[in-house]
Backbone bond lengths (Angstrom), bond angles and torsions (degrees), N, CA, C in turn:
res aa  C-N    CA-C-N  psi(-1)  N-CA   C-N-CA  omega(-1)  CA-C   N-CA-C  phi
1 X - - - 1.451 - - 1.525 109.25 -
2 X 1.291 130.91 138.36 1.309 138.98 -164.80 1.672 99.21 -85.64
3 X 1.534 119.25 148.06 1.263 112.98 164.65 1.619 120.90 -103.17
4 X 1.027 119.93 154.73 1.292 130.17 179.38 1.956 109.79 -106.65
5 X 1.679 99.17 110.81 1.420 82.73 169.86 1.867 130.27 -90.50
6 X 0.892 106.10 107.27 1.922 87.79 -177.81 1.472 113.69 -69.93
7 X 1.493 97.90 170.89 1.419 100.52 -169.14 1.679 82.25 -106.94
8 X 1.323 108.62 165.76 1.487 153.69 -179.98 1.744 90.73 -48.81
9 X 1.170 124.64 -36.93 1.778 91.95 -176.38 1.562 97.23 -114.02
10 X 0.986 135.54 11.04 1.526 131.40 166.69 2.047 107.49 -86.87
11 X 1.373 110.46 -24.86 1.405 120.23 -170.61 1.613 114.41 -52.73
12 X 1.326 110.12 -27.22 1.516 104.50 169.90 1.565 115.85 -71.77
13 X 1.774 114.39 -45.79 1.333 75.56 170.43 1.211 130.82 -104.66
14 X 1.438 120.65 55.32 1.398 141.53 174.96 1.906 112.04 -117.01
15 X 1.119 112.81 35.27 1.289 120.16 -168.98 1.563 116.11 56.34
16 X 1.351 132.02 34.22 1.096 143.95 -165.47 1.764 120.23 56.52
17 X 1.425 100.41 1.25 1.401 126.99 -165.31 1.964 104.62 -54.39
18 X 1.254 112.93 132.19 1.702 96.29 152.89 1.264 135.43 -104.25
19 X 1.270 112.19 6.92 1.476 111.53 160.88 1.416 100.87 -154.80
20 X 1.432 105.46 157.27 2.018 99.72 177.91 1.767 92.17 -157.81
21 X 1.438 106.98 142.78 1.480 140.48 -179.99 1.190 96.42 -77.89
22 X 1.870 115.20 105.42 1.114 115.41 163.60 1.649 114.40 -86.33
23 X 1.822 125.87 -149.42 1.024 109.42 152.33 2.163 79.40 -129.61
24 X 1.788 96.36 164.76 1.837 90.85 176.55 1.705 71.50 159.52
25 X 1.707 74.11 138.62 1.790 94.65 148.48 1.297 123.79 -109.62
26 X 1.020 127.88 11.03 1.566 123.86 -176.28 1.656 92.70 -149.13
27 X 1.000 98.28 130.55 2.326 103.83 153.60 1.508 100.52 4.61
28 X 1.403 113.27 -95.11 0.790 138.90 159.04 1.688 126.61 17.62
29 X 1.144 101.72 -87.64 1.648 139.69 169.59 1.236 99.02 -53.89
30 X 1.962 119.66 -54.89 1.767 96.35 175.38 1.465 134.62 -95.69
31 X 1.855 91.12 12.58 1.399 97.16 165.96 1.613 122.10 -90.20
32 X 1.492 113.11 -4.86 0.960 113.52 -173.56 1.657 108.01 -107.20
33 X 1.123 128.21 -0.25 1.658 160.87 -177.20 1.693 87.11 -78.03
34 X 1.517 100.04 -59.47 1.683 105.62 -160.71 1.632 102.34 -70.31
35 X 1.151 126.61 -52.41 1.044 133.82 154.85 1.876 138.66 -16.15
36 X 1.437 81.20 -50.49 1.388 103.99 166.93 1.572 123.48 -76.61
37 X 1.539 107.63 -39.49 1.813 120.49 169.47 1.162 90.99 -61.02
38 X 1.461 143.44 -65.94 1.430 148.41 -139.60 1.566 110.88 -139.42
39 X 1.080 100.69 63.83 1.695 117.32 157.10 1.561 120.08 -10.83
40 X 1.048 136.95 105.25 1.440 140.91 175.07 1.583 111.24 94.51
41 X 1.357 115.26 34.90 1.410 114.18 -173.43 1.771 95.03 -111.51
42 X 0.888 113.44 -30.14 1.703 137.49 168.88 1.278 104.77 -31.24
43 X 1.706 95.15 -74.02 1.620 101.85 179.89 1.584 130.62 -59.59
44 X 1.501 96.79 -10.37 1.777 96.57 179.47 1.913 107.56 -87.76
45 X 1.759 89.22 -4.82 1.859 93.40 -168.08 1.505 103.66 -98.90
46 X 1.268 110.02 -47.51 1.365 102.00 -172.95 2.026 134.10 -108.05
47 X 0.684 115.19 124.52 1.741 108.61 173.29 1.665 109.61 -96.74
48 X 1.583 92.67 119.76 1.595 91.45 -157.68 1.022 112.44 73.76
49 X 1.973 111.92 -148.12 1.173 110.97 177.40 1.384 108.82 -122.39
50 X 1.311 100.42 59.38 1.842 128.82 176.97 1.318 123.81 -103.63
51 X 1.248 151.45 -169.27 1.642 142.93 133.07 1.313 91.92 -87.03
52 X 1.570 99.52 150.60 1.462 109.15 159.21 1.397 115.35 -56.00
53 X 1.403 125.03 144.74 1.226 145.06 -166.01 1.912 102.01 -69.01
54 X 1.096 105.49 -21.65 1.952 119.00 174.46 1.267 108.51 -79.67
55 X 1.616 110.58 0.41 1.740 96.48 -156.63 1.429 82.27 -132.11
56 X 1.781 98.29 151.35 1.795 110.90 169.91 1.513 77.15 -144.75
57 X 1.607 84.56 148.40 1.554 122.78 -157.86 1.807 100.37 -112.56
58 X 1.470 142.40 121.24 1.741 124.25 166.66 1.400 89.91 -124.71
59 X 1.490 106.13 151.84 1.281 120.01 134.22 1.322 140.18 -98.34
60 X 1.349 113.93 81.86 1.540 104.88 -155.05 1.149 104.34 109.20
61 X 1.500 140.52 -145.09 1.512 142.28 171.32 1.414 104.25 -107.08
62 X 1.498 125.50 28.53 1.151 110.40 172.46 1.648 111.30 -132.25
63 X 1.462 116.85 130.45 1.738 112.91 -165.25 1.638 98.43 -77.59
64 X 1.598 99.39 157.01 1.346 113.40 -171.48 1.343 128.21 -77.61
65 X 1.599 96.42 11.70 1.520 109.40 -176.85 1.479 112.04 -97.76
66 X 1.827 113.93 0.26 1.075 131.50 -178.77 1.510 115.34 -82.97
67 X 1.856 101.34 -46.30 1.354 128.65 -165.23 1.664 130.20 -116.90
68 X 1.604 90.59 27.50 1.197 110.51 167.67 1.450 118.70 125.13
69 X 1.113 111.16 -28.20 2.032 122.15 -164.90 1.021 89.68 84.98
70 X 1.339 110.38 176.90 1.276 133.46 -176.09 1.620 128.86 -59.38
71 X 1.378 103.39 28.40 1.571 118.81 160.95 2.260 101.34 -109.12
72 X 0.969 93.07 2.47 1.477 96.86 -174.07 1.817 103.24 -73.28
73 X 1.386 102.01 129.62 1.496 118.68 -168.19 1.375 108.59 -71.78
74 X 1.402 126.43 131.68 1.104 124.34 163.88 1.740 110.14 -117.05
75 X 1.486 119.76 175.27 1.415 144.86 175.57 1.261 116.88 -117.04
76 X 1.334 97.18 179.67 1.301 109.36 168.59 1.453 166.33 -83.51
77 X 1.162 81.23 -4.91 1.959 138.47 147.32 0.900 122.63 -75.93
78 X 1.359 123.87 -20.76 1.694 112.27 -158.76 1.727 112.05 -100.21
79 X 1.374 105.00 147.72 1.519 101.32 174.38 1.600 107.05 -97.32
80 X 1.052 108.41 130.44 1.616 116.00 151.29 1.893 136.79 -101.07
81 X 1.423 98.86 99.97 1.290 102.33 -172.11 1.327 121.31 -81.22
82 X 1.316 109.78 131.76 1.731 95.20 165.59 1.606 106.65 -116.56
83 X 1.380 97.33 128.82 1.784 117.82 -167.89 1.702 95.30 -109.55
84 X 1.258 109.59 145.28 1.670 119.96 -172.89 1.451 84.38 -124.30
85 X 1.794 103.11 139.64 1.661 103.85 -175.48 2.033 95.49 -79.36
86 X 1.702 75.15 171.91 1.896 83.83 -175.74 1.313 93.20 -110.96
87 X 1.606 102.85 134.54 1.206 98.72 165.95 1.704 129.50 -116.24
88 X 1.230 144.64 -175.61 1.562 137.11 167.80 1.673 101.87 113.77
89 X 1.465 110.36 -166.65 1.006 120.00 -146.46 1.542 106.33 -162.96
């Protein structure tokens, strides 16, 4: 099962957790896995059925805009990060 790491302000509503073992074969599948453990975490990820435009998605060190979007296959090894851009100055 692939892990998902969260970032630091999504962790509350992820059981304060920083990473959790979904099950999914694609992005997709283990974003909606996570979703399902932790109800309303969905809505902080997606607009529509997009990522929010603040959010970049990797599996591994490579973003999912490389490896398909969120039809991009993952394992059981693999980490999936979700990184929130930084913003300021």
């Amino acid at each position: 099962m692939p892990t998902i790491l969260i970032p630091s302000a999504l962790r509350p509503l992820a059981g304060n957790r920083s990473e959790v073992r979904v099950a999914g074969s694609t992005v997709r599948g283990a974003l909606a896995a996570l979703d399902g453990a932790y109800p309303g975490l969905a809505a902080k990820l997606f607009d529509g059925h997009a990522i929010k435009p603040y959010l970049r998605i990797f599996v591994g060190a490579d973003d999912i805009t490389d490896l398909g979007g969120l039809d991009a296959p993952v394992s059981g090894d693999d980490e999936i990060s979700i990184i929130p851009a930084i913003a300021g100055g």
